[in-house]
Backbone of each chain as ProteinMPNN parsed JSONL, in Angstrom:
{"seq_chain_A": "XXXXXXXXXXXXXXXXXXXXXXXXXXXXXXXXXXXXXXXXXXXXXXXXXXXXXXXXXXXXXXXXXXXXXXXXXXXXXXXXXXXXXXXXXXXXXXXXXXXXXXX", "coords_chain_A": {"N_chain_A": [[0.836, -1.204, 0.0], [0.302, 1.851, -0.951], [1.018, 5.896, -0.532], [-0.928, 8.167, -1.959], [-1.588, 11.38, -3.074], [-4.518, 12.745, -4.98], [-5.397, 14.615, -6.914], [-8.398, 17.0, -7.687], [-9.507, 19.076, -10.266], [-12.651, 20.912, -10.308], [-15.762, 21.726, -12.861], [-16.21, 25.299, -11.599], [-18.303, 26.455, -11.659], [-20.38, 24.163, -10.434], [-23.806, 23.129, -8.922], [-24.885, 22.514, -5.752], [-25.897, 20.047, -5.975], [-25.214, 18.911, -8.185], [-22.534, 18.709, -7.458], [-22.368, 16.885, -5.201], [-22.666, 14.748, -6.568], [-20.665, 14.418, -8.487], [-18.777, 14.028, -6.086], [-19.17, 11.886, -4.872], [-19.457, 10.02, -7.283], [-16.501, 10.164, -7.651], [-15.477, 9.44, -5.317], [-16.595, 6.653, -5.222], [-14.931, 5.69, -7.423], [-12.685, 5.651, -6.615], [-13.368, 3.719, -4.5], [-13.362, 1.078, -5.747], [-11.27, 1.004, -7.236], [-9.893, -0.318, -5.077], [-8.984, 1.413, -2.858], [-8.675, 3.436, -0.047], [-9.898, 6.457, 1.276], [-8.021, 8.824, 3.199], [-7.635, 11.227, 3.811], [-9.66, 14.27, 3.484], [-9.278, 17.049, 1.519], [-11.113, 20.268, 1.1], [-10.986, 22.625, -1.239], [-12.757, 24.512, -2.665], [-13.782, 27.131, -4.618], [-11.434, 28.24, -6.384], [-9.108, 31.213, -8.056], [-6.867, 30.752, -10.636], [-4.031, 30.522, -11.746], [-3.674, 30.109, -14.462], [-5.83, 29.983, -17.451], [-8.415, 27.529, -17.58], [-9.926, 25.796, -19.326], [-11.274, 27.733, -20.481], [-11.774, 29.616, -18.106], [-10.705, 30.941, -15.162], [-10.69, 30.142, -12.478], [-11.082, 27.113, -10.064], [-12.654, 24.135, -9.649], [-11.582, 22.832, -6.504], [-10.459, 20.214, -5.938], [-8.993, 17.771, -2.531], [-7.793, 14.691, -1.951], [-6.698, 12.313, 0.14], [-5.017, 9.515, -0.681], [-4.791, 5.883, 0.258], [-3.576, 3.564, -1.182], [-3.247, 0.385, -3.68], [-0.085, 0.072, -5.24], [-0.505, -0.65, -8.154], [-2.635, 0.583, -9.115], [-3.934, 2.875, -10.177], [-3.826, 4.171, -12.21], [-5.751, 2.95, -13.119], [-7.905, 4.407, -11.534], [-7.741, 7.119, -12.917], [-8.411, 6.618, -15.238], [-11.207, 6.515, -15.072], [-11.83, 8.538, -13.89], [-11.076, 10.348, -15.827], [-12.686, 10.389, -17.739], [-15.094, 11.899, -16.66], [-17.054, 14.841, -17.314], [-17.525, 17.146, -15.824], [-14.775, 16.965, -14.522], [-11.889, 18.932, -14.631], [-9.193, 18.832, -14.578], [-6.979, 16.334, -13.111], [-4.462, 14.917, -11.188], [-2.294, 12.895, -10.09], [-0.675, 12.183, -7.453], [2.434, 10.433, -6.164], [3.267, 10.384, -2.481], [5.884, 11.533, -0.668], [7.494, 10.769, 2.012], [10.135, 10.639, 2.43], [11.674, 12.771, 1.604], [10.805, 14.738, 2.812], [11.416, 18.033, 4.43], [10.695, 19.655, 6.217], [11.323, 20.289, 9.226], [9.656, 19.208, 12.201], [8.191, 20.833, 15.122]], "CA_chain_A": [[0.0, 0.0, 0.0], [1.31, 3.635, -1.019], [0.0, 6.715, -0.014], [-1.032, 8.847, -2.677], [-2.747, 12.795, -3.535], [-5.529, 13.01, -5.673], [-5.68, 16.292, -7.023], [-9.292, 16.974, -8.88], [-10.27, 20.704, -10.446], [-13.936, 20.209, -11.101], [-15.764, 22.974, -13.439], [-16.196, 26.139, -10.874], [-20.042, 26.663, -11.622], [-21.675, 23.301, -10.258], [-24.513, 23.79, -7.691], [-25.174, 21.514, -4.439], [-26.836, 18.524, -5.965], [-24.161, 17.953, -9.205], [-21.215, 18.59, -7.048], [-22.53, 15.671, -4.133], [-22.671, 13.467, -7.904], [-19.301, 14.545, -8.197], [-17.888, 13.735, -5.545], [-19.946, 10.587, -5.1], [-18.385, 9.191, -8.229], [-14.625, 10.282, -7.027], [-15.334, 8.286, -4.081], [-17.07, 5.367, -6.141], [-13.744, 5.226, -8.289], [-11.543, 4.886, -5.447], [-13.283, 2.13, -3.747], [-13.41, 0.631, -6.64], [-9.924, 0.617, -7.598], [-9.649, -0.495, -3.48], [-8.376, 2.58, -2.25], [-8.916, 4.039, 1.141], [-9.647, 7.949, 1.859], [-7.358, 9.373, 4.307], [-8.251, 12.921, 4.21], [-10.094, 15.155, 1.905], [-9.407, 18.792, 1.855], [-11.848, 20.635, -0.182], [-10.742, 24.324, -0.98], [-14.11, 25.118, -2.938], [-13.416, 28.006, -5.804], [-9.847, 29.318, -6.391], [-8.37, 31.464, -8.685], [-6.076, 29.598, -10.775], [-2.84, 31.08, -12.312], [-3.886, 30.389, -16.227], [-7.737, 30.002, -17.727], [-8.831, 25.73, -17.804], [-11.423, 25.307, -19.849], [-11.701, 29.111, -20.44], [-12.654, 29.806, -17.15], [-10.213, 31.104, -14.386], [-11.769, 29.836, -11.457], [-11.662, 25.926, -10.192], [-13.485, 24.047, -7.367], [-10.355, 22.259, -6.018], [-11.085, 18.706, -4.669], [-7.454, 17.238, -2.867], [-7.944, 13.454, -1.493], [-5.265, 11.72, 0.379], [-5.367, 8.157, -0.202], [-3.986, 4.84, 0.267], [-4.221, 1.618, -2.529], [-2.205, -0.71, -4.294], [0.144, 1.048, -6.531], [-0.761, -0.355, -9.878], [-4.351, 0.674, -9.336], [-3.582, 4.564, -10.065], [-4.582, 4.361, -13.645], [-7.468, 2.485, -13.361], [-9.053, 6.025, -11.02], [-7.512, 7.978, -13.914], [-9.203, 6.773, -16.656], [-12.079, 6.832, -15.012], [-11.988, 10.088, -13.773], [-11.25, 11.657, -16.914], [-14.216, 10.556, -18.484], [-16.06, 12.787, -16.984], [-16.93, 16.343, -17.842], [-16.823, 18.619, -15.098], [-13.474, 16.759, -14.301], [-11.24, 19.447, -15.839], [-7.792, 18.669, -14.14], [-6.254, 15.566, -12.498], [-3.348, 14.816, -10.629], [-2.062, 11.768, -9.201], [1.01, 12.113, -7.083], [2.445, 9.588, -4.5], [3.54, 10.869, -1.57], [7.025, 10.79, -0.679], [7.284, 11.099, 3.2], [11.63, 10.606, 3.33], [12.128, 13.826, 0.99], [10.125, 16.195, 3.28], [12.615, 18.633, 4.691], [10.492, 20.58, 7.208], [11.533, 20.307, 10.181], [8.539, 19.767, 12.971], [8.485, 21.206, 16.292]], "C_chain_A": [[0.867, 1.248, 0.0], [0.602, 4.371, -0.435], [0.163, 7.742, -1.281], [-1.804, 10.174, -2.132], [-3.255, 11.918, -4.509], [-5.988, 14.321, -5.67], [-6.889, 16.584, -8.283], [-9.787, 18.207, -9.131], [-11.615, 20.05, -11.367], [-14.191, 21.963, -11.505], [-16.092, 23.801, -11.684], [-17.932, 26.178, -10.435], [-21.121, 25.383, -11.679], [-22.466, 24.005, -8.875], [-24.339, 22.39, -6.935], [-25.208, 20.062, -4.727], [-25.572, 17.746, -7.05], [-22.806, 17.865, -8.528], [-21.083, 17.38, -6.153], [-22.466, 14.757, -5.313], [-21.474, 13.592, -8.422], [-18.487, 13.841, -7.946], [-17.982, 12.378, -5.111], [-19.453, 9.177, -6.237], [-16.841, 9.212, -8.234], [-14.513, 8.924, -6.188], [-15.375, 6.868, -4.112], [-15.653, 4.819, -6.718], [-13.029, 5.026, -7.693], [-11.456, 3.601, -4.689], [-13.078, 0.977, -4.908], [-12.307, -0.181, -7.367], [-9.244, 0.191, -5.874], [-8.695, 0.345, -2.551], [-9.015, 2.621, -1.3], [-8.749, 5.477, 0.7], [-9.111, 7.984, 3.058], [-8.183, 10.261, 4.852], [-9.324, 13.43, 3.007], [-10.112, 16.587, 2.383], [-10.102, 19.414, 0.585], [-11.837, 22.372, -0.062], [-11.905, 24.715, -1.757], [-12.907, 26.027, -4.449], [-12.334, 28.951, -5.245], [-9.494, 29.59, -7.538], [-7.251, 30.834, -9.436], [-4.897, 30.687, -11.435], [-2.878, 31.184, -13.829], [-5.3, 29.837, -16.181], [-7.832, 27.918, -17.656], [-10.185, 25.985, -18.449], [-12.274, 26.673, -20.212], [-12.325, 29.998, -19.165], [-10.98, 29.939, -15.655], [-9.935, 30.187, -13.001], [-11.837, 27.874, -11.498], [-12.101, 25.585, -8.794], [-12.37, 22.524, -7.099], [-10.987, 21.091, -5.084], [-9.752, 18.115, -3.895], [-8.112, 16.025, -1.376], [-6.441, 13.139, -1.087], [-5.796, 10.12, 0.615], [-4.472, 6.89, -0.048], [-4.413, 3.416, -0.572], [-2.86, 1.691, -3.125], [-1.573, 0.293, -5.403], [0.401, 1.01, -8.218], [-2.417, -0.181, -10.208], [-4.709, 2.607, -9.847], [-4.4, 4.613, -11.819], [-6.109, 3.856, -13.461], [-8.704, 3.949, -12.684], [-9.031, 6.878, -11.921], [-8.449, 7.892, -15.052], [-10.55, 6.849, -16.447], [-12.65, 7.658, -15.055], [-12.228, 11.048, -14.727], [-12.314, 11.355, -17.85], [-15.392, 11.033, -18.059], [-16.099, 14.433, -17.291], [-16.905, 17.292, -17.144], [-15.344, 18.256, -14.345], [-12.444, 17.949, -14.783], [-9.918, 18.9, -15.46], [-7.669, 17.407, -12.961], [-4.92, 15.518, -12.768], [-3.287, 13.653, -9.501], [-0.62, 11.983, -8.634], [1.343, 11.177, -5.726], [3.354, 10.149, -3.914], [4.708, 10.493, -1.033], [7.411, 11.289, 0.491], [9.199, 11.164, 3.424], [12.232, 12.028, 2.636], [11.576, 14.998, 1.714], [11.568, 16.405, 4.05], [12.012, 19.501, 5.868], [10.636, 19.689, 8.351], [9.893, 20.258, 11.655], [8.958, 20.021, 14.519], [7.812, 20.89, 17.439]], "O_chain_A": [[1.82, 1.555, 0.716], [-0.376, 3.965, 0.193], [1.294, 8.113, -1.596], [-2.47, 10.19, -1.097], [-2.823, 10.825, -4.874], [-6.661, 14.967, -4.866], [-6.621, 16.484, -9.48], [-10.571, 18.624, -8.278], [-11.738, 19.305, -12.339], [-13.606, 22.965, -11.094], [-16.195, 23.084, -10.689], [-18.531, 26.005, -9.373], [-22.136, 25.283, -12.367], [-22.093, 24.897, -8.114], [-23.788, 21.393, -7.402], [-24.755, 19.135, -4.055], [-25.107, 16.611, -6.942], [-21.979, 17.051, -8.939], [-20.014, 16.771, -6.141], [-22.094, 13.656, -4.907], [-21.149, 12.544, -8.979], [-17.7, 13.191, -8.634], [-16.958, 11.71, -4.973], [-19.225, 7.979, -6.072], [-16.121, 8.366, -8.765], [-13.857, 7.887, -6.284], [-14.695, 6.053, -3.488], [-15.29, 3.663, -6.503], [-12.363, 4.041, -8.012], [-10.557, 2.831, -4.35], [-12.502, -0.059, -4.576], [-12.274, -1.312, -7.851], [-8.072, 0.481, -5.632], [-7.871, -0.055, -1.729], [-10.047, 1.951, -1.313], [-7.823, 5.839, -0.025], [-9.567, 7.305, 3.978], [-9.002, 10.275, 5.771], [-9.597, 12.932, 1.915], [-10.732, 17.118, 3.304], [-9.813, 19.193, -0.591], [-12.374, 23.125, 0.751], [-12.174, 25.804, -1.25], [-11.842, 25.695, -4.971], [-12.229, 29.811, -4.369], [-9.417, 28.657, -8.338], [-6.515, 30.236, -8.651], [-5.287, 31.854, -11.492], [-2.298, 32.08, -14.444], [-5.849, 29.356, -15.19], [-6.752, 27.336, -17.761], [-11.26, 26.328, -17.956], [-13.501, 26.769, -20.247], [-13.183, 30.875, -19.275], [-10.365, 28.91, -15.377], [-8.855, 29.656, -12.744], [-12.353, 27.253, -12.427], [-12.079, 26.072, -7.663], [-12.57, 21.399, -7.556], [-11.655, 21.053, -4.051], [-9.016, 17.8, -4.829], [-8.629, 16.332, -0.302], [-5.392, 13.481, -1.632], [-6.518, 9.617, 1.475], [-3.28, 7.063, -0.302], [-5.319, 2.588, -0.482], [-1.903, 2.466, -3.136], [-2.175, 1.04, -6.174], [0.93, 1.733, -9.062], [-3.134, -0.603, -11.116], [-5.761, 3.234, -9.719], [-5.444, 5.14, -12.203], [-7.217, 4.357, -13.653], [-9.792, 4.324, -13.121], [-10.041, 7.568, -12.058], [-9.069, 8.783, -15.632], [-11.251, 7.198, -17.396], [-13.633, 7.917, -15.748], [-12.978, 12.023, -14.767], [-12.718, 12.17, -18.68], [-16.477, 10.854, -18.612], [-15.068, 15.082, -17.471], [-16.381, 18.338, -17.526], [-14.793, 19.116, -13.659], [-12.118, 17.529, -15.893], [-9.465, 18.33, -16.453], [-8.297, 17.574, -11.915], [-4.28, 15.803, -13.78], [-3.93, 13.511, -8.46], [0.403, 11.946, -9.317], [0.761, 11.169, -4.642], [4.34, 10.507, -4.559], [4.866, 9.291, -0.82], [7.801, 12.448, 0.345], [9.628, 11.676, 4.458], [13.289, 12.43, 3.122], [11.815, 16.141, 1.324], [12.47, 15.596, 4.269], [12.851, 20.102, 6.54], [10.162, 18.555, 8.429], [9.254, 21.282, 11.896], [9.929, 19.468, 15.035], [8.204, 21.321, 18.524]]}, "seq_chain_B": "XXXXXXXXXXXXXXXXXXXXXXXXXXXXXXXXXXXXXXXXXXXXXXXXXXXXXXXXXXXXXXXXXXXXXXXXXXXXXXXXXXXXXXXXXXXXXXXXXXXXXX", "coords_chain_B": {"N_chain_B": [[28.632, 22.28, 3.988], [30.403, 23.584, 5.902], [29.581, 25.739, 5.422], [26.622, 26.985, 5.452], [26.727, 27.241, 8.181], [28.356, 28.836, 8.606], [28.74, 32.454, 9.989], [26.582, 35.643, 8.709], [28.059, 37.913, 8.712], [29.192, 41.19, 8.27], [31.721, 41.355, 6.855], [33.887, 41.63, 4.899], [35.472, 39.59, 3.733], [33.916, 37.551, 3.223], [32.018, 35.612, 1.294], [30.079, 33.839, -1.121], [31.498, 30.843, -1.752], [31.849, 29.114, -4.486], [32.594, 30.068, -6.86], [36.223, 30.305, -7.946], [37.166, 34.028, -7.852], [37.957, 37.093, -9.174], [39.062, 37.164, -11.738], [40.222, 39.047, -13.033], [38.464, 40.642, -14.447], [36.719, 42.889, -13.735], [36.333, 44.422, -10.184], [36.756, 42.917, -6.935], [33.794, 41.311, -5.614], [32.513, 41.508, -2.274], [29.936, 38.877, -0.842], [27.073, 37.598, 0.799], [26.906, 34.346, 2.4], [24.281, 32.299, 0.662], [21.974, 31.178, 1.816], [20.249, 27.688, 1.837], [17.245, 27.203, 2.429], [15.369, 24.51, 2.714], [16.809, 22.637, 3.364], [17.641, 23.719, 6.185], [15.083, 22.87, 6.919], [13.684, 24.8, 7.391], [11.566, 25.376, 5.56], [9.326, 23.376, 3.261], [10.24, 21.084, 0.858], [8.58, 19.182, -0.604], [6.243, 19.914, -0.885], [3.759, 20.74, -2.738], [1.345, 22.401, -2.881], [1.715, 24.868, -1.61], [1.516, 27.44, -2.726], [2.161, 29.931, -2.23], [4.76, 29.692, -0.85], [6.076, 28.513, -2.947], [6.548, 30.72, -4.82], [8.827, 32.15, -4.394], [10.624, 31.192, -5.576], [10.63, 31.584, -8.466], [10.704, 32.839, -11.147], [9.463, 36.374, -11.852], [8.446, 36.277, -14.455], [7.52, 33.598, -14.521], [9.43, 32.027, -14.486], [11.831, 28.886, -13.107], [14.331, 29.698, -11.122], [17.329, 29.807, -11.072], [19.431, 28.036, -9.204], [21.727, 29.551, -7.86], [21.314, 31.505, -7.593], [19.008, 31.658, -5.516], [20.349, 29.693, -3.48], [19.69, 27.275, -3.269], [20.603, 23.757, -2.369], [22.023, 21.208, -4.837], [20.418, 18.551, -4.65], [17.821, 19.229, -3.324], [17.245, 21.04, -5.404], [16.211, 20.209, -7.482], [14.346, 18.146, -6.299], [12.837, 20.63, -6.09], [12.158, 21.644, -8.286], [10.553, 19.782, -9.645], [8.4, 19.783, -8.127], [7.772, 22.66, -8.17], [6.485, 22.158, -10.641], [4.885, 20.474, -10.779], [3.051, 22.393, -9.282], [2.379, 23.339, -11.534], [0.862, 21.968, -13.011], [-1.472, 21.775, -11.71], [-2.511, 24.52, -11.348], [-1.629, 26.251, -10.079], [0.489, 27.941, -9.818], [1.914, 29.681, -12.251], [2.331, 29.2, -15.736], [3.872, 30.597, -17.639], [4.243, 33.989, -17.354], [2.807, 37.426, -18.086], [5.067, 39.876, -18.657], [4.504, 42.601, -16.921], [5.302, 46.053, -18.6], [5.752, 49.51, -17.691]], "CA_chain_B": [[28.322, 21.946, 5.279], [30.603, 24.408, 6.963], [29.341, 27.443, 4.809], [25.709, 27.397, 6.382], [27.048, 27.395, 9.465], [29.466, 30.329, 8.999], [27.786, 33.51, 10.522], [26.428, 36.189, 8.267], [28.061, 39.532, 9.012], [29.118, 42.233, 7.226], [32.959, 40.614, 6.67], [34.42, 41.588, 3.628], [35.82, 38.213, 3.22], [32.83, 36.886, 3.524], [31.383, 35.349, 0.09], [30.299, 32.698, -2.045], [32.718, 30.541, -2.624], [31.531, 28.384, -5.371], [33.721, 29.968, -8.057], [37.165, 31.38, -7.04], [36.784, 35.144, -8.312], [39.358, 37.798, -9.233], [39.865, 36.762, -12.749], [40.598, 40.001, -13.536], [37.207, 41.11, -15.209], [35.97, 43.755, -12.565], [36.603, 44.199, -8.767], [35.791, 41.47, -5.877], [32.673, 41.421, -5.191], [32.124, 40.2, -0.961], [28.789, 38.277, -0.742], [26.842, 36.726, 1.508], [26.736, 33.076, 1.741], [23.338, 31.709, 0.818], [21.634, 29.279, 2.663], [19.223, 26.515, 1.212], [16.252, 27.082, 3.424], [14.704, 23.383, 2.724], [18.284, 21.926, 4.222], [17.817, 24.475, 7.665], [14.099, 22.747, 8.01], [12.625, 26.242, 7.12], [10.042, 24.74, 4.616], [8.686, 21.944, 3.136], [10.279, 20.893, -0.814], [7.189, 18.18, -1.338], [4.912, 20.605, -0.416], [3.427, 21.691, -4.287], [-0.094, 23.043, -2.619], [1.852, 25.84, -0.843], [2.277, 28.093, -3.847], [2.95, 31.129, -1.781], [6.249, 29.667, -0.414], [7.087, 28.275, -4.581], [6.727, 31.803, -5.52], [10.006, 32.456, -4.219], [11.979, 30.487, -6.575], [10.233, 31.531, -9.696], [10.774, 34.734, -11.77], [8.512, 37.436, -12.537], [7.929, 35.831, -15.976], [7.241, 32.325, -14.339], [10.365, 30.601, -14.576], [12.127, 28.524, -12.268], [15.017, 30.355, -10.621], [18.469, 29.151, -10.426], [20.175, 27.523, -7.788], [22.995, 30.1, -7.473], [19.794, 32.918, -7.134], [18.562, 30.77, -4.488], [20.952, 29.067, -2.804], [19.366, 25.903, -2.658], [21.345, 23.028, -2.857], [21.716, 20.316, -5.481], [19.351, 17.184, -4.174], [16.891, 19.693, -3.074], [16.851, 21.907, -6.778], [15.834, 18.826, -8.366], [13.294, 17.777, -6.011], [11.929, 21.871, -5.954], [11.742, 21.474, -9.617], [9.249, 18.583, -9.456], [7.449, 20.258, -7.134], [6.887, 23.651, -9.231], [6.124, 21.584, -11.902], [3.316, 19.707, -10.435], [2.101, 22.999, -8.858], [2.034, 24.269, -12.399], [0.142, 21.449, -13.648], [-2.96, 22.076, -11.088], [-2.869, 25.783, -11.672], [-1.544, 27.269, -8.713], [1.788, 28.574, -10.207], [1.761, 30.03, -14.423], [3.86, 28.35, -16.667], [4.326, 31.542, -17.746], [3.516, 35.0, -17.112], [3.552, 38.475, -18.738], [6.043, 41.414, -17.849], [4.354, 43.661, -17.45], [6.638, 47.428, -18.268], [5.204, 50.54, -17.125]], "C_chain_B": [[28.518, 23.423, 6.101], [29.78, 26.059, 5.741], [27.791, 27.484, 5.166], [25.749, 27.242, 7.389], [27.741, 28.423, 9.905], [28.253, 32.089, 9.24], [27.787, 34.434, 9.252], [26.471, 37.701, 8.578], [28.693, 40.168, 7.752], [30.826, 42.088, 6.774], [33.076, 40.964, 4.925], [34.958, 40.287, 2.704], [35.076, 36.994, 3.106], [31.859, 36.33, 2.102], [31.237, 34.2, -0.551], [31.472, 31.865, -2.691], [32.481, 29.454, -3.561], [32.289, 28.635, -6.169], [34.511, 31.052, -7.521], [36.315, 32.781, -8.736], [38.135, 35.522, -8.485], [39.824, 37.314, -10.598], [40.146, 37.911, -13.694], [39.027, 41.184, -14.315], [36.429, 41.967, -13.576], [36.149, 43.613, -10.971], [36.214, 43.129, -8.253], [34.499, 42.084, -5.21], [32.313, 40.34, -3.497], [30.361, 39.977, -1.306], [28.252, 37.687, -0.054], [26.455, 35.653, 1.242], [25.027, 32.747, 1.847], [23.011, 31.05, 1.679], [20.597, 29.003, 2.24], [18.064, 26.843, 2.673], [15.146, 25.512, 3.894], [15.997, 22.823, 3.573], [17.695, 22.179, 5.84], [16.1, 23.764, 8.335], [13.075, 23.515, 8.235], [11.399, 26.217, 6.532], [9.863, 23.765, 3.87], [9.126, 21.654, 1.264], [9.07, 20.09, -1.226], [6.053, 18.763, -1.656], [4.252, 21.234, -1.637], [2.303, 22.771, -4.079], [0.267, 24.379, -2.196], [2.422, 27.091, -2.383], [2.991, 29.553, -3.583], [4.639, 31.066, -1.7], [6.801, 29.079, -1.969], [7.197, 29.651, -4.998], [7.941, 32.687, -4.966], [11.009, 31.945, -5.047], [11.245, 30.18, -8.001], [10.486, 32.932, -9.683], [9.699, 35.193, -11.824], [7.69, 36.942, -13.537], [7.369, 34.128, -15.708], [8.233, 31.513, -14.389], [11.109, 30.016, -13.326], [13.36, 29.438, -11.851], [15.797, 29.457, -10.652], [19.309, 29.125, -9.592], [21.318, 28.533, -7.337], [22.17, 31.694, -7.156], [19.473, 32.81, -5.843], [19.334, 30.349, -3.295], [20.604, 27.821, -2.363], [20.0, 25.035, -3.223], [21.364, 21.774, -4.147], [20.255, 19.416, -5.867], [17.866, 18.931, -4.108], [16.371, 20.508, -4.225], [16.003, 20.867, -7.059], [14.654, 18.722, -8.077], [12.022, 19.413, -6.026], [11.334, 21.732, -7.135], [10.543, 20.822, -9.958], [8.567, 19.079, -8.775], [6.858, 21.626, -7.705], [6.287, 23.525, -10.222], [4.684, 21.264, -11.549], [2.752, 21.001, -10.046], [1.855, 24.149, -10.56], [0.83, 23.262, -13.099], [-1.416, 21.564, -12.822], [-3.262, 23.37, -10.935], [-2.517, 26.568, -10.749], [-0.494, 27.873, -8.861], [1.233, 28.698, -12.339], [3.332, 29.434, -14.617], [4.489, 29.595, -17.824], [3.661, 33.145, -17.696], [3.849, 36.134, -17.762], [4.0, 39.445, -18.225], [5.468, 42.217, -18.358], [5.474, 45.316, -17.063], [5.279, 48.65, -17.876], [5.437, 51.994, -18.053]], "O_chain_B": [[27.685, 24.146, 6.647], [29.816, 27.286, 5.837], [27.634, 28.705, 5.163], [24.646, 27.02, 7.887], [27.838, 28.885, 11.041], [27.267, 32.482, 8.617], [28.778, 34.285, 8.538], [25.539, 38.498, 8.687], [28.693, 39.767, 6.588], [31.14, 43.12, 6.181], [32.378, 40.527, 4.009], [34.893, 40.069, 1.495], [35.439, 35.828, 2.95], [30.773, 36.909, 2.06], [32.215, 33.454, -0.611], [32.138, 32.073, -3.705], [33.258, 28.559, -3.23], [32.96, 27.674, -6.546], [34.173, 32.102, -6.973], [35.616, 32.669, -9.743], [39.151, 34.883, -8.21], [41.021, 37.031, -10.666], [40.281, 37.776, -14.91], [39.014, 42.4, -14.505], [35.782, 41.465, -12.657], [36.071, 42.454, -10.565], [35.45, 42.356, -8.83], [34.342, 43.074, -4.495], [32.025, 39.147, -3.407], [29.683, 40.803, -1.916], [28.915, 36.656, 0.056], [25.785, 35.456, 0.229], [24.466, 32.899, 2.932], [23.758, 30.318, 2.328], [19.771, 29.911, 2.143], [18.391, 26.592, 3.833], [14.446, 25.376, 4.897], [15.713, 22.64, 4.757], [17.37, 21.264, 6.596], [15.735, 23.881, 9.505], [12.03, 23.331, 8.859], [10.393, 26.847, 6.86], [10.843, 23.045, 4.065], [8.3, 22.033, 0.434], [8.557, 20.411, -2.297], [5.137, 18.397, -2.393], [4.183, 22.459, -1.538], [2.203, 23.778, -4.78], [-0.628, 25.217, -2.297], [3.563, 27.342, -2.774], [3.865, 30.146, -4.215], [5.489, 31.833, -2.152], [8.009, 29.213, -2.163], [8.19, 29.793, -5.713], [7.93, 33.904, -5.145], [12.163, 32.37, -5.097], [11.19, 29.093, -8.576], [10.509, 33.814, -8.824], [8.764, 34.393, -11.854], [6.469, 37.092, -13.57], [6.859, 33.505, -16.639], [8.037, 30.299, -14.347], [11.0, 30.757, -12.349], [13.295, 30.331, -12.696], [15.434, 28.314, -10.372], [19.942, 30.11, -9.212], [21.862, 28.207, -6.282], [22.583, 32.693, -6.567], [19.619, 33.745, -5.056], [18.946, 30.662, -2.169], [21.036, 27.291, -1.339], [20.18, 25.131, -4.437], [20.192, 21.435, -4.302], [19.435, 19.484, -6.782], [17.242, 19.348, -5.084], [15.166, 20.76, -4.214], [14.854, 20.966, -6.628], [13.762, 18.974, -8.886], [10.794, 19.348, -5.986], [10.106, 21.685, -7.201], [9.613, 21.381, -10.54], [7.533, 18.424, -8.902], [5.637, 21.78, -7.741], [5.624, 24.398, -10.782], [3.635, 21.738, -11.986], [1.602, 21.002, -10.486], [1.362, 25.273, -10.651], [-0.089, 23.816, -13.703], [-2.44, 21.408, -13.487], [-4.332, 23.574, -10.36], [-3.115, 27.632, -10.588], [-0.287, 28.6, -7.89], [0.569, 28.075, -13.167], [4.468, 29.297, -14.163], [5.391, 29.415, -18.643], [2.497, 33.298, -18.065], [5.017, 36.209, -18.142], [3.399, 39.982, -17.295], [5.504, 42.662, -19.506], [6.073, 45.657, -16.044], [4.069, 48.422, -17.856], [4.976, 53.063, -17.652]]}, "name": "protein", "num_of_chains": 2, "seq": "XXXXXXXXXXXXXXXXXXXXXXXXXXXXXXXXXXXXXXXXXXXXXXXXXXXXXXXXXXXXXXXXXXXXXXXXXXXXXXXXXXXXXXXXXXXXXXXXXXXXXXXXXXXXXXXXXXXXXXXXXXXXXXXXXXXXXXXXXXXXXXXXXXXXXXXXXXXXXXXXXXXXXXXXXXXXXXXXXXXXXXXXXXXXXXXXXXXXXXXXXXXXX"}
């Protein structure tokens, strides 16, 4: 078991009901591919540094999870078939390169 | 090692020593020695989400900064690199930006 991110920019302008179908199918694709959620930090709508999809503005999903690590594609391809998906990011987590110091 | 450990005063003899100097092309320039702030523990290289603290080791125009700008060491460029990268691919850093002149 690794520990991965899951980094998902969904479009900016869903409401209540498509974003819980969303995130509902994120979650679906993880168990799926037998992942565990750690965490989920959900920053909502941020400014982004260049336009996605013509549109400034994303609703930032970031999962921390744990699964087998040839199961990473299989969430990917899922993921990106859908449409307010605009941006994924899979990165595994590399806990001996951190450098901060804790106190 | 010993050169982030050597104190940072106002020492004339006090400078980068990465490449001897004095090769005739313009006075000596003293300098203070860098220090790698990911080495000292100061902040986090993995960290891609924190784009405030990457926007120190990018230019104006978006580019990465080099290590002798910086002072960050080898191992740790590398891994910063990968790490501005990814925070360019989720949008939180520009892969490039425009100067603007005035």
């Amino acid at each position: 078991m690794v520990n991965y991110d899951l980094n998902v920019i969904l479009n900016p302008s869903l409401d209540a009901a498509q974003l819980a179908v969303e995130k509902e199918y994120i979650e679906n694709a993880i168990k799926n591919a037998g992942g565990t959620i750690v965490t989920l930090d959900e920053w909502g709508n941020r400014r982004m540094a260049y336009h996605i999809k013509k549109d400034r503005e994303g609703y930032y999903l970031i999962y921390k999870l744990e699964m087998a690590a040839d199961q990473t594609n299989a969430i990917q391809t899922s993921l990106r078939l859908r449409d307010h998906v605009r941006r994924l990011l899979v990165v595994r987590q590399r806990p001996e390169w951190k450098t901060k110091k804790e106190k | 090692m010993a050169r982030e450990e050597r104190k940072t005063t106002g020492n004339s003899r006090d400078r980068d020593d990465k490449k001897p100097r004095g090769n005739g092309k313009g006075p000596k320039r003293p300098r203070k020695p860098k220090v790698d702030p990911f080495k000292t523990g100061e902040l986090e290289v993995t960290d891609y989400h924190d784009a405030k603290m990457l926007r120190r080791f990018i230019s104006d125009t978006g580019k990465i900064l080099p290590r002798r700008r910086t002072g960050v060491n080898a191992k740790n460029q590398r891994r910063l690199a990968l790490t501005i990268k990814r925070a360019r691919q989720i949008g939180l850093l520009p892969f490039m930006e425009k100067l603007v002149r005035r």
